[in-house]
C-alpha positions as CSV (number, residue, x, y, z in Angstrom):
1,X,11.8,-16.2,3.3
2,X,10.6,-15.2,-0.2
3,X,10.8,-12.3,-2.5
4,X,8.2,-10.4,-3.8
5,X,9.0,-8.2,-6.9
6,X,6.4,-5.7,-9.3
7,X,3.5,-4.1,-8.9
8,X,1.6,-4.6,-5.1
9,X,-1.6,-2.6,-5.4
10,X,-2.6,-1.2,-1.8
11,X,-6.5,-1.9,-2.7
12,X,-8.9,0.6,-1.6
13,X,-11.8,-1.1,0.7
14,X,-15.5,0.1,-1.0
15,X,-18.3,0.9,1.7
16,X,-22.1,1.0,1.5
17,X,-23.6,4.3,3.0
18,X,-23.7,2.8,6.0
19,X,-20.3,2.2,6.7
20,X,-20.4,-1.5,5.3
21,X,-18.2,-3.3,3.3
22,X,-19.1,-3.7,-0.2
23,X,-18.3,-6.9,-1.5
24,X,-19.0,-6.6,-4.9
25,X,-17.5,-3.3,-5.6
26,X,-14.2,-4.9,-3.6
27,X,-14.4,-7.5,-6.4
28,X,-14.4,-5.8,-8.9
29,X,-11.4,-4.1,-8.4
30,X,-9.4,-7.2,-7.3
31,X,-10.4,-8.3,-11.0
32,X,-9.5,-4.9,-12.3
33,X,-6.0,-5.2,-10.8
34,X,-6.0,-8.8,-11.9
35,X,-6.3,-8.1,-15.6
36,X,-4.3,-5.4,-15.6
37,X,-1.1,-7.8,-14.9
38,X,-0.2,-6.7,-10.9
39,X,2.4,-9.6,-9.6
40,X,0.3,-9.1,-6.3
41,X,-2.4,-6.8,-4.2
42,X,-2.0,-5.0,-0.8
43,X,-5.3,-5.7,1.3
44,X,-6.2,-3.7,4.5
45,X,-3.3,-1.0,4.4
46,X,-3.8,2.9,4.8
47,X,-5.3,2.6,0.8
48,X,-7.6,-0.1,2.8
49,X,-9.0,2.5,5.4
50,X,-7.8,-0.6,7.6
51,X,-7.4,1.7,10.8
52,X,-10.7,2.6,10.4
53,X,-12.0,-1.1,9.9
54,X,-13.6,-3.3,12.8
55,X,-12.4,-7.1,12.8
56,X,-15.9,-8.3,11.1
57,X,-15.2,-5.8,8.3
58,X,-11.6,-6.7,7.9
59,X,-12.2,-10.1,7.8
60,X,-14.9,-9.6,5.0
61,X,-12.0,-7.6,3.0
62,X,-9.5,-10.9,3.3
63,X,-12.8,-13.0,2.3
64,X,-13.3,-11.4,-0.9
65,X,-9.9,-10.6,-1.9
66,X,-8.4,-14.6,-1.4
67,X,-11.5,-15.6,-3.4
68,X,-11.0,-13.3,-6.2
69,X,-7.1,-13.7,-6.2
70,X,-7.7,-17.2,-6.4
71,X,-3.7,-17.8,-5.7
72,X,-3.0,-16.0,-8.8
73,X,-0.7,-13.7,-7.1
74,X,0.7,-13.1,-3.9
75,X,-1.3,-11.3,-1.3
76,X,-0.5,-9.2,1.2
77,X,-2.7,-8.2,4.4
78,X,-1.5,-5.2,6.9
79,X,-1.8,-6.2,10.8
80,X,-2.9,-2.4,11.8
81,X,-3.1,-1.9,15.3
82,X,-0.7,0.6,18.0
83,X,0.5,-2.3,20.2
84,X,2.8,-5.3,19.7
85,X,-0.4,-7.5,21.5
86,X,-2.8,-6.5,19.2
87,X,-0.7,-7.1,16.1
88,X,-0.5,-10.7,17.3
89,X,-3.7,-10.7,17.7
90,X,-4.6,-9.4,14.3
91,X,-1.8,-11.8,13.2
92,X,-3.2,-15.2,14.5
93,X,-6.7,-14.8,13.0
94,X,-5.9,-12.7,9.5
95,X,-3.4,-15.9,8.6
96,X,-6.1,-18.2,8.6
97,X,-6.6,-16.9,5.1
98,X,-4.4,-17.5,2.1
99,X,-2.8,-14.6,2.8
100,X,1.4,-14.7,1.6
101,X,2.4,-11.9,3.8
102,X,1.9,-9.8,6.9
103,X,2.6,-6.2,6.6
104,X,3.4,-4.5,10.2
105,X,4.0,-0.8,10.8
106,X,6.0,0.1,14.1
107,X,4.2,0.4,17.3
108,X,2.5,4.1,17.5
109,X,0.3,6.5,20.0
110,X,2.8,5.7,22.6
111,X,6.2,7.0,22.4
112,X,9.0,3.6,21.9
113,X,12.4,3.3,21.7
114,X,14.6,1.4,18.5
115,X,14.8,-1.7,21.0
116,X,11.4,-1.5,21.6
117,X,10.8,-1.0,18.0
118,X,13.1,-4.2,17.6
119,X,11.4,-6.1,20.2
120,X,7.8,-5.3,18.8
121,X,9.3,-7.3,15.3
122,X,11.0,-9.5,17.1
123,X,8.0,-10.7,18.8
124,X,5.5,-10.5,16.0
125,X,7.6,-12.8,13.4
126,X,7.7,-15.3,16.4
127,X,3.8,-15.3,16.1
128,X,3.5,-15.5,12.0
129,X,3.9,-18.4,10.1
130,X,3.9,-16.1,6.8
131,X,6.6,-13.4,6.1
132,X,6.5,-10.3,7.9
133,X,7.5,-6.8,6.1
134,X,7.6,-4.1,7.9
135,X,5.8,-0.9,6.8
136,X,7.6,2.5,7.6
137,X,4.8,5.3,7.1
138,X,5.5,8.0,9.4
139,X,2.9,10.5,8.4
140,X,0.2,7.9,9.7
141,X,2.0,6.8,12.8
142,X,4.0,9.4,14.0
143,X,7.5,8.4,13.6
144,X,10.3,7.3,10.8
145,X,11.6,3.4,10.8
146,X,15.2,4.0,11.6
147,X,17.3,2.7,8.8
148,X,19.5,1.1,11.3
149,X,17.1,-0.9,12.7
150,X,15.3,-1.9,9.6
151,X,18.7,-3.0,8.3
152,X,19.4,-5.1,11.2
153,X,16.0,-6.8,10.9
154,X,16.5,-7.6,7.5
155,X,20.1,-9.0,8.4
156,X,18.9,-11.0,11.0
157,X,15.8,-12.2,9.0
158,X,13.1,-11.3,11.6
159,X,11.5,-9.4,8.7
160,X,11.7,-10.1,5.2
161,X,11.3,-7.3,3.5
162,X,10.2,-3.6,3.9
163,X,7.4,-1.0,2.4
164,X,8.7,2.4,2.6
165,X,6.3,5.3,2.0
166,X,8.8,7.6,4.3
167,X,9.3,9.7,1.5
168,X,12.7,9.8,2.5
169,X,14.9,8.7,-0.3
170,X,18.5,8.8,1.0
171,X,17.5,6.9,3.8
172,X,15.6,4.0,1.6
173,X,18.8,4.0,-0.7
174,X,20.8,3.3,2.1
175,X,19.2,0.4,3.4
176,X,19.6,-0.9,0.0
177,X,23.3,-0.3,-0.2
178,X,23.5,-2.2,3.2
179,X,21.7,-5.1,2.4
180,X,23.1,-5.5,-1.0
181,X,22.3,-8.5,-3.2
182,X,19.6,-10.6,-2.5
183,X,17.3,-13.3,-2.9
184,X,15.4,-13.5,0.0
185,X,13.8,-9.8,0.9
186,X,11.7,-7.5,-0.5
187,X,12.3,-3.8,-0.9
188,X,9.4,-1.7,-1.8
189,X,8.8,1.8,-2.4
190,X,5.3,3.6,-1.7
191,X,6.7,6.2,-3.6
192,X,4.1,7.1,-6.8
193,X,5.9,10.0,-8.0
194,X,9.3,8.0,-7.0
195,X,8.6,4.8,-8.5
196,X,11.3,4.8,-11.4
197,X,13.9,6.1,-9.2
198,X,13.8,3.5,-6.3
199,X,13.7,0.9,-9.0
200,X,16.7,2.2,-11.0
201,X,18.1,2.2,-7.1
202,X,17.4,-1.4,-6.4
203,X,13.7,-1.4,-5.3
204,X,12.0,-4.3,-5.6
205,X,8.4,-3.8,-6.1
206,X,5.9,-0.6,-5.5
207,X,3.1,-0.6,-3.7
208,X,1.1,2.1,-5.5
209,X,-1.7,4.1,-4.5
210,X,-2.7,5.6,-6.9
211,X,-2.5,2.0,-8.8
212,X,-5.9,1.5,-8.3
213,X,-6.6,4.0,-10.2
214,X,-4.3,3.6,-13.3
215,X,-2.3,-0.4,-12.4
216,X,-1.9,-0.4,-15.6
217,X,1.0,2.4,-16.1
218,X,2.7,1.0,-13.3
219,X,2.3,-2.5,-14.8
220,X,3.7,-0.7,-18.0
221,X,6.9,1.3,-15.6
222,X,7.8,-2.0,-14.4
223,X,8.4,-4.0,-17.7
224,X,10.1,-1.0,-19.0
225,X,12.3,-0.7,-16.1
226,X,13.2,-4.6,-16.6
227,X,13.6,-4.3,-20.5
228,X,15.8,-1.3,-19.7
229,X,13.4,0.9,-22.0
230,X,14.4,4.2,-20.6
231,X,12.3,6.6,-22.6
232,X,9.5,4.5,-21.7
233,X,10.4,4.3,-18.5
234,X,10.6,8.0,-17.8
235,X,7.2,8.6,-20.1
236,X,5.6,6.7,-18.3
237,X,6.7,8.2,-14.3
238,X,5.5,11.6,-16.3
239,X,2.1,10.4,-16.7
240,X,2.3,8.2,-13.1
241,X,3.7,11.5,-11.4
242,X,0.7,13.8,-12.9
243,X,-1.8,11.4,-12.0
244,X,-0.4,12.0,-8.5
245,X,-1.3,15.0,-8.2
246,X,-4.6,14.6,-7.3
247,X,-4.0,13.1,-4.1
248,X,-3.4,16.7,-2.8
249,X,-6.6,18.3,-4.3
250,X,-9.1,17.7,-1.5
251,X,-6.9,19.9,0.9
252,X,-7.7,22.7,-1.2
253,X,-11.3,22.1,0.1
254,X,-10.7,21.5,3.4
255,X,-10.4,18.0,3.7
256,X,-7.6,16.5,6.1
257,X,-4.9,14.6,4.1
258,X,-6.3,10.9,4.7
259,X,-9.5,12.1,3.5
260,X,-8.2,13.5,0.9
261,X,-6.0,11.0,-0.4
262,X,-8.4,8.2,-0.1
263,X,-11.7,10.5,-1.7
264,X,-9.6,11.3,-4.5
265,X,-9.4,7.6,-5.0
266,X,-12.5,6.5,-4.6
267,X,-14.5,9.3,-6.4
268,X,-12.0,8.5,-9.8
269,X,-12.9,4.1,-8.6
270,X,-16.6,5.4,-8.5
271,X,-16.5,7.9,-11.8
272,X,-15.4,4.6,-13.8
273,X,-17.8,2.5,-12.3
274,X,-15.0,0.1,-10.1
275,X,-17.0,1.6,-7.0
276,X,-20.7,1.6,-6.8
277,X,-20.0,4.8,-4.0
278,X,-17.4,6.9,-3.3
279,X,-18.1,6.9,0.5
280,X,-15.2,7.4,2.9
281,X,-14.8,5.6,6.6
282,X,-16.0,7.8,9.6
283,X,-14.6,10.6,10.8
284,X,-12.9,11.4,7.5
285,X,-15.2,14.0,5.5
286,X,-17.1,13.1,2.2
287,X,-14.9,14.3,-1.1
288,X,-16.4,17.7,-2.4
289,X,-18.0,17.8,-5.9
290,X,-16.0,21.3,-6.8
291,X,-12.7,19.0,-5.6
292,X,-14.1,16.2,-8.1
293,X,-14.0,18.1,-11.3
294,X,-11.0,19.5,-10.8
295,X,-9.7,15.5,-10.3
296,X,-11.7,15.0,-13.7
297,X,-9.7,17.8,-15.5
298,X,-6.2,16.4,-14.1
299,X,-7.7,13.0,-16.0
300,X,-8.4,14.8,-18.8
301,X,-5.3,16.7,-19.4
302,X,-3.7,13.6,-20.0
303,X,-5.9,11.6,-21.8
304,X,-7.3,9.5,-19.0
């Protein structure tokens, strides 16, 4: 079991205009995130477009993202898929990269119990000879990761650690409060506008999204937090919590949330020059210009 603490950035997978990975653009931001001091990098999560992703595309992602880490952090790599079968299946062929950890959401499209839940880790950790954290995202699969169950996962040590983007505080502080000290588990929040809270509550790590936008205010947040630099610490979740606000602009212009979320990403990765497109995975509409310069002012209003 190990522990994985800072800044995780959920990297956004760049595509070609036909649907293709793009390699260089992918590298490019590994670097960016690199430089910018991250203690480690998220590949294929819901940042990744990883639901979206065939195996030959996903396995091009790990490719490029273990050659540019180049061990110089720890990497995660989400095993996406709605049954426990093909999560092991994703798991036996995504560890034969240099990957340090699997990230795992519950089972989703059909409708499980906690046991079943329980059984789905259960069996998935017996199948991965990395660490296994479980991801609790309900607004992509459907359903919350009971705190109960998490926390007897983590007790047991079938997981080792967890990434919560639940949005549900009190119920990520609790499992904190049950688990207590530690030194072998992970607890991560996928809270942006959260971020200084969870860590003042014990959070290990965040696993940003808009990070790969802007890593290094999060790197910033982070060695605040640890110097105990308060006023820096709650500058900087100002700035961190506006930037987040253009995650919500594309629903303005009729664009569903993912597309929203992850075209406001990639048109600010493409506007910098990270990306050479700003293309989004199919079915999920293309961001709208008018939706662009309005991310452009939110940029601008705070110096960015």
């Amino acid at each position: 079991m190990t522990t994985f603490t800072g800044i995780i950035t959920p990297l956004c997978t760049p595509l070609d205009a036909g649907g293709s990975v793009d390699k260089r653009s992918l590298e490019r931001l590994v670097n960016r995130q690199l430089d910018a001091g991250v203690q480690g990098v998220f590949a294929l999560g819901s940042s990744g477009e990883a639901i979206y992703l065939n195996d030959r595309s996903r396995a091009q992602v790990l490719d490029v993202v273990v050659s540019t880490v180049a061990g110089a952090v720890p990497i995660f790599a989400g095993a996406v898929a709605g049954s426990t079968a093909r999560v092991v299946e994703q798991v036996r062929w995504i560890t034969g990269f240099a990957v340090d950890a699997i990230v795992v959401t519950p089972p989703f499209y059909a409708v499980v119990s906690d046991s079943e839940i329980t059984t789905h880790y259960e069996t998935v950790a017996g199948f991965s000879p990395v660490p296994v954290i479980a991801y609790d995202v309900p607004g992509n699969v459907g359903r919350k990761l009971a705190a109960d169950v998490t926390i007897d996962l983590l007790r047991r040590k079938v997981i080792s650690g967890l990434k919560d983007t639940s949005g549900e505080l009190p119920e990520f502080f609790r499992i904190l409060e049950a688990i207590g000290d530690r030194s072998d588990s992970s607890m991560m929040t996928g809270s942006d506008r959260e971020a200084a809270t969870c860590l003042a509550a014990g959070a290990d790590g965040i696993v940003p999204g808009i990070g790969n936008v802007c890593p290094d205010l999060f790197v910033d947040l982070y060695a605040a937090h640890l110097e105990g630099d308060f006023a820096a610490v709650e500058r900087l979740q100002e700035l961190i919590t506006h930037m987040a606000t253009v995650f919500s602009v594309g629903r303005k212009y009729g664009l569903g949330r993912h597309a929203s979320e992850l075209g406001a990403l990639k048109f600010l990765l493409h506007r910098d020059a990270t990306f050479d497109t700003p293309f989004v995975s199919v079915p999920l509409s293309q961001y709208p210009v008018a939706a662009g310069v309005e991310l452009v002012s939110i940029l601008q209003a705070i110096g960015r």
